[in-house]
N, C-alpha and C positions, 0 to 999 in steps of 0.2 A: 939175228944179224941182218943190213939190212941188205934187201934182193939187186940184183943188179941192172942198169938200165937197160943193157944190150937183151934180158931176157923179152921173150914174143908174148908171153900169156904169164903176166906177175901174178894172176889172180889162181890160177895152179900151182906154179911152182913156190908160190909165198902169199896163202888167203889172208893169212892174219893182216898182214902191213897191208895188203890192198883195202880188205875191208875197212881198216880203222883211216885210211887216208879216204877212201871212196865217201866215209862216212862222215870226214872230220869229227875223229874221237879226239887224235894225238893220243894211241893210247902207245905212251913207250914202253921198251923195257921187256914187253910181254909177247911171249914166242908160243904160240899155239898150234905149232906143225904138227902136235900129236894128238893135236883135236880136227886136224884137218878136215875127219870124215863126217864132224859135225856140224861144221862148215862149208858143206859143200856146194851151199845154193849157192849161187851167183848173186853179186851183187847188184847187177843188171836185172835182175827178175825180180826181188826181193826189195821191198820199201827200205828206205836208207833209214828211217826211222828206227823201224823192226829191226834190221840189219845189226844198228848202233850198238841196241837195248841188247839183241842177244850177246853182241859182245861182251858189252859191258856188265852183263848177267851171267857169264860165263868168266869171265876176269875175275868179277868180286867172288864169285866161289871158291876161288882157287886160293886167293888171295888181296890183303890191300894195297892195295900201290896209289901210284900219281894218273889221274886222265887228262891231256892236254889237247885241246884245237883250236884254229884259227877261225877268229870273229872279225868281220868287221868292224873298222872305228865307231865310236862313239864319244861323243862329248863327255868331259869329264862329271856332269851332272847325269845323265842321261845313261853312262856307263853305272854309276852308282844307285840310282833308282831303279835300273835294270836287275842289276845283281842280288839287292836287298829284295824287289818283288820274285824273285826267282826264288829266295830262301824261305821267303815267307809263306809264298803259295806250297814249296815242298815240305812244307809242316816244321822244318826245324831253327832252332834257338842260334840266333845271329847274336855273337859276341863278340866284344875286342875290336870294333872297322878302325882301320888303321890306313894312312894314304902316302904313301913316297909323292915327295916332289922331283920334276925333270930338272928342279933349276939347284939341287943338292940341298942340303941341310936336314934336319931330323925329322924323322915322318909325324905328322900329323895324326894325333885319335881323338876323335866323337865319343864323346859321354851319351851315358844310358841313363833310361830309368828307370828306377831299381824294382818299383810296382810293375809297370807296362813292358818293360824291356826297349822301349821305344828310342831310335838312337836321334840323341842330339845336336847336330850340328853347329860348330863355332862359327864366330864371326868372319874368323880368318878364312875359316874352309867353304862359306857362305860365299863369299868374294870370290872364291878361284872357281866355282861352279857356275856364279855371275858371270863371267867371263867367257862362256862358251865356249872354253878353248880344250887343247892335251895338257894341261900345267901338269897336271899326276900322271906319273907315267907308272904307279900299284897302287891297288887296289886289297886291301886283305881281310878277310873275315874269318874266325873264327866260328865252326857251323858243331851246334850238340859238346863242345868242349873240348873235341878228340881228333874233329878234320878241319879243314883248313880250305876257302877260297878264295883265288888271287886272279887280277886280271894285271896282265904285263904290259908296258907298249914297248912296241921296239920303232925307234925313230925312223930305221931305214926300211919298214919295210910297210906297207897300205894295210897290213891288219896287225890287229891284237890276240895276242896268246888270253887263254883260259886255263886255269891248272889247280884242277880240283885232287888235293893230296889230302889222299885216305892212310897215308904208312901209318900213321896214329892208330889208327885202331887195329894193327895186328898185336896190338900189348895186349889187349882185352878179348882178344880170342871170340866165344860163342855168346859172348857177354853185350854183344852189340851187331847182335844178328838182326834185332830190331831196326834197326837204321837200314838195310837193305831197302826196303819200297820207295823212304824217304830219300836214298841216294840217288835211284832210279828215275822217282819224280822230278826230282833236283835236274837232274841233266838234261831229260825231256824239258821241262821249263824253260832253260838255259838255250837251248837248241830253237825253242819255239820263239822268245825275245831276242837274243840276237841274231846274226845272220850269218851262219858258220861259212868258212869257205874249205874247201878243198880243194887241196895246191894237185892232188895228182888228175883230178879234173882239171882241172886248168894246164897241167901236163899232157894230158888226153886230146885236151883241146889242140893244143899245140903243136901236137904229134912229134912231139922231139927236139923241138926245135926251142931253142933257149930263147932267141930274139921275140919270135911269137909270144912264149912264155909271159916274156914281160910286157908284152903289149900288152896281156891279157891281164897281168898285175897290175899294171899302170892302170886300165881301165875301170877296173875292181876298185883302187884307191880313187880314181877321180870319182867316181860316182857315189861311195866314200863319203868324200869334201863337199859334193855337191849336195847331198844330205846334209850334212851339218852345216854349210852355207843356210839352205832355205831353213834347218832349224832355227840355226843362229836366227836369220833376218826375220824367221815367225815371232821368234823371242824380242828379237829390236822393236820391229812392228808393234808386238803385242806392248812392251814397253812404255813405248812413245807414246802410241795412242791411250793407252793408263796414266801415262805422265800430263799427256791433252788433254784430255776428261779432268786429269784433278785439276790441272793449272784452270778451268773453266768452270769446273764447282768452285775453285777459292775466290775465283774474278765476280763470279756468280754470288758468291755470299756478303764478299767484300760492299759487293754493289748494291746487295740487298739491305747490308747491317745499313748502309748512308742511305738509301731511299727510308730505309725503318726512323732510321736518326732524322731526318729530315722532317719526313710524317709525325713524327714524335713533336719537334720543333714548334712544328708550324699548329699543329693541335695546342700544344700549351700557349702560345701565342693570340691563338684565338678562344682557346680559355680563360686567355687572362682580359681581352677584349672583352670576350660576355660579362665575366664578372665584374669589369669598370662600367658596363654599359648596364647590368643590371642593377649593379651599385647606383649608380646616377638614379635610374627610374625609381629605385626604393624610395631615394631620399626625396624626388618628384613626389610619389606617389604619399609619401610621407606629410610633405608640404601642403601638397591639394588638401591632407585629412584633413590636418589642423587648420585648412582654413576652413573645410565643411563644419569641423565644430564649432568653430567661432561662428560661422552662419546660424547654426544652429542654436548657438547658446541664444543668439541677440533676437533669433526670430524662430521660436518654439514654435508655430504656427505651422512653418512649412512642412516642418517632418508630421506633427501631428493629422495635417491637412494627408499628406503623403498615406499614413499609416490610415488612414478611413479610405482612401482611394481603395489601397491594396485591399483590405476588408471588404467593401462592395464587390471589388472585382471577383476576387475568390466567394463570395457569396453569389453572385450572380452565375457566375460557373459550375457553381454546385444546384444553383434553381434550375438549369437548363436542363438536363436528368437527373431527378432525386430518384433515387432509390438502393435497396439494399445490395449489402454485397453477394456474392456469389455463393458463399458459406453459408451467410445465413437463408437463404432461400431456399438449398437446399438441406437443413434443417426442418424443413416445415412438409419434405416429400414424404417421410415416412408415414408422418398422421396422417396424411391427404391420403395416401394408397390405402390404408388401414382405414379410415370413415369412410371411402370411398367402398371397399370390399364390402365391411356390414352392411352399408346402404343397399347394397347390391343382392346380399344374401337375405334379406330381412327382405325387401323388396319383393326376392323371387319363392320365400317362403311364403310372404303373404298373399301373392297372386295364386300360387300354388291353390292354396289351401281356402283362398275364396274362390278357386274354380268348380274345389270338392265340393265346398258348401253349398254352392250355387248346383251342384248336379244331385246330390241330396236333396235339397228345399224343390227343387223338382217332383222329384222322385215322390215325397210327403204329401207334396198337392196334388197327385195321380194317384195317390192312394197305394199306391206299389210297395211301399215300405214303411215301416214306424220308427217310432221316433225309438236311436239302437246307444249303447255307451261308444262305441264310435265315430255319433252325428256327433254326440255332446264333444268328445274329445276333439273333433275337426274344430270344433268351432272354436274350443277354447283355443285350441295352435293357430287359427286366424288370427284370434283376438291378441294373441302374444306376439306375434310376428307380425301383426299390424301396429300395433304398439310398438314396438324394436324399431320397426320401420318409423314410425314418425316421430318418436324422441332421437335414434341417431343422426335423422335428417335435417329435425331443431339443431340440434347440438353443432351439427357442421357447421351449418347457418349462419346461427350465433358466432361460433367461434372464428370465422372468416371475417363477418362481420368486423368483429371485434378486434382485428386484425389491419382490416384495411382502415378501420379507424382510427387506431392508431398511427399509420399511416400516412394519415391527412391531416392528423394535429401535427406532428413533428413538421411536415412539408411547412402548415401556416404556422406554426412556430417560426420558423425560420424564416419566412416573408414578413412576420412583425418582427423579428429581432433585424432583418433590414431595414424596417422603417423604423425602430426605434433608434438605429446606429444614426441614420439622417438627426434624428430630433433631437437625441444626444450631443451631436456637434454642432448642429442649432443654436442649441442652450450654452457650450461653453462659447463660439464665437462669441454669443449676443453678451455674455457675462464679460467677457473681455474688451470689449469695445464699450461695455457699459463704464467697465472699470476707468478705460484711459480716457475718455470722455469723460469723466465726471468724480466729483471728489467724492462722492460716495459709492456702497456697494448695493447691488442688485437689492431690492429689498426679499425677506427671505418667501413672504405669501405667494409673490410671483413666482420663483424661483421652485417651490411647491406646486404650484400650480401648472405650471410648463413640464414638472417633469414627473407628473403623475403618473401612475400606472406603467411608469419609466423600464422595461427590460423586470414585467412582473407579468405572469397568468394565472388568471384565474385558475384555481382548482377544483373543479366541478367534474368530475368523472364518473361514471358510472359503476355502481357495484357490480364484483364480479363475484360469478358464482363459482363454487366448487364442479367442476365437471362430473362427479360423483351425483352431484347434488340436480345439476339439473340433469342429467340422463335418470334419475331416479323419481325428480318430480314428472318427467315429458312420460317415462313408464306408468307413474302410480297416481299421475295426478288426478284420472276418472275413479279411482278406485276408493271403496268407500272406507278398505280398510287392508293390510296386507299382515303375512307373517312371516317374520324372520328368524331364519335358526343359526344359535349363536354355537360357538366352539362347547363340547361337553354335552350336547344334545338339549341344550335349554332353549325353547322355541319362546318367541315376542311375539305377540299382534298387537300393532298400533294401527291407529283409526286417522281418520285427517286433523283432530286436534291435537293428538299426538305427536304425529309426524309434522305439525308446523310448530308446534313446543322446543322441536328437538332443530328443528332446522333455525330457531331463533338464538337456542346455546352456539350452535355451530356458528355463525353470528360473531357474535359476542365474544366465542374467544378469539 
């Protein structure tokens, strides 16, 4: 029952309604005198939070009922984003949102979906949210199947009711004990997103006095409005200037596609320019041919005169440095390191071993020593390695030689095929002017005779040895006879008629 105003201290003689007003629960209906003694902290000492919860943990024990208190307004968008994050964050299943209109007619429901749960919003109810206005004066949701929450407006008065109705689940008894934390969350939620007010604070405020009171409600509402003013005008702002931006992306693209069509224009324009202007030249350049061929057909002289020009020139170009290319030169490194190493080793055996020889023949003529199978074997290692030494060093000789001389043919090769190139067009001017000059032709003896030895060389070169051949004559050519062992232990000795018998076959094949 509720306490009376004349009482001095409502929060002794009646904690329940103080607490739930000091609290903004609105929790009606529920009369906790006989819990009084569990109640006994002051609300004053006691966070209003804490406060709330133990009430409301103390309530739901007992029983389900309805919890109601006063929020401040909210936009009719702002009130529904509220309430759906409030359900969401306290873990439970929002079903059924349904929206009463202030202006009458049948309420309005958001479809789900059936995967996600995620609720849908219509067209129509898209528009009354656009609006930043109060158009819905409820709000209803459907929370786990069984409770029910609703946000009220009342026109006359600067706040809106909350009325969280649990009577649903006293059907279900101990069967939905589970929802307790989630109901508890729920309200904290609710409490921390909206902005609850409490009228017996504002009565406190007042200290009695009804006029005060409303000053105090009035102000509460204006401040209120003045909220939703600056959201509205954030929403307008943000709007407009969204509305700006695209109106200037579309002026912006608009402007772009006709600078592009433009550019576009004026490219095909001047593509079509080059191709009449290259057109034109072709058919120029076309013109010119045909007339160089008819020059040419009527006067063969020029081009041929032309084409010995170009010949000399590139012949002269190429006399200025002859020589091989880059590949082939180095080609020829490996031999040269290689006769260059034997020369080198053959060299340093034979000084070697004529220093031995030389300290021996000494030694012989002092009497000091006789003649030992180690004089003999020195000397023979002289005699080999003096050998080695002056057929490898033939051999390079030669073969450089034979080298650079080739060399020097190919270079004056190519200085008489220049001066054959002069005498060959010599011969046909002179034939030609012989011709139109005269009713007869060149006679042919002349004509023999002027172009004798015409782009022809002698072939006169020297024979070439087998490098086998001469490393083995520069070896064995003192020697009066040698023996060779053939594969299978069959040993040969040929003598120097022998050995030039066999160097004649070689010859010959």
């Amino acid at each position: 029952m509720p306490c009376s105003p004349a009482q001095a201290s409502p929060h002794r003689a009646c904690p329940a309604l103080y607490g739930v007003a000091s609290m903004r629960l609105g929790l009606l209906g529920v009369l906790v005198a006989s819990n009084a003694s569990g109640l006994s902290a002051s609300p004053r000492t006691v966070s209003p939070v804490v406060y709330g919860q133990k009430l409301f943990t103390q309530y739901i024990s007992m029983t389900w009922s309805a919890i109601n208190f006063k929020v401040v307004k909210k936009t009719d968008e702002a009130a529904f984003i509220a309430l759906n994050e409030a359900a969401v964050k306290a873990g439970m299943k929002v079903t059924r949102p349904n929206f009463g209109l202030a202006i009458g007619g049948r309420p309005l429901e958001a479809a789900q979906d059936k995967m996600t749960g995620e609720v849908i919003l219509s067209e129509e109810i898209q528009s009354l949210f656009s609006a930043q206005g109060y158009l819905i004066n409820r709000f209803g949701f459907t929370l786990s199947d069984h409770a029910s929450l609703e946000l009220l407006r009342d026109a006359d008065s600067p706040f809106d009711s909350i009325k969280l109705d649990l009577s649903g689940l006293n059907t279900y008894g101990v069967n939905v004990e589970y929802l307790r934390p989630q109901l508890v969350e729920l309200h904290k939620v609710l409490r921390e997103i909206f902005t609850p007010q409490d009228i017996s604070l504002l009565k406190a405020k007042a200290g009695g006095d009804v006029e005060i009171q409303k000053h105090y409600e009035i102000r509460e509402a204006e401040i209120s409005r003045l909220e939703s003013m600056v959201a509205r005008a954030t929403s307008e702002v943000t709007s407009e200037a969204l509305r700006v931006r695209n109106s200037l992306e579309e002026e912006f693209r608009k402007r772009n596609e006709t600078l592009l069509r433009e550019v576009e224009e004026m490219r095909t324009s001047l593509a079509a320019d080059n191709n009449q202007k290259r057109a034109e030249l072709a058919e120029r350049e076309a013109a010119l041919q045909e007339r160089l061929k008819e020059v040419d057909n009527k006067e063969s002289r020029h081009a041929r005169r032309r084409l010995r020009q170009d010949l000399k020139e590139e012949l002269a170009r190429r006399s200025e440095k002859f020589e091989l290319t880059k590949g082939t030169r180095s080609l020829r490194t490996p031999i040269n390191v290689f006769l260059l190493v034997l020369v080198f080793v053959f060299g340093l055996g034979f000084a070697a071993y004529s220093y031995i020889g030389i300290e021996e023949l000494a030694a012989l003529r002092a009497g000091q020593s006789i003649v030992t199978p180690s004089v003999i074997a020195s000397s023979i290692k002289q005699l080999i390695f003096g050998a080695a030494f002056t057929g490898t060093a033939v051999f390079f000789i030669r073969w450089n030689t034979r080298w650079f001389q080739a060399h020097a043919d190919e270079e004056f090769r190519q200085k008489r095929f220049h001066l054959d190139l002069d005498r060959a067009s010599w011969v046909v001017e002179m034939a030609m002017e012989w011709k139109e000059g005269g009713t007869t032709e060149i006679p042919m003896e002349l004509l023999n005779q002027l172009t004798a030895n015409l782009f022809e060389e002698p072939v006169a070169k020297e024979e070439l040895y087998h490098p086998a051949e001469q490393l083995a004559s520069a070896i064995l050519g003192a020697s009066a006879e040698t023996s060779v062992e053939l594969p299978g232990g069959t040993k040969v000795r040929l003598d120097r008629k022998s050995m030039k018998e066999l160097s004649k076959r070689q010859k010959g094949q």
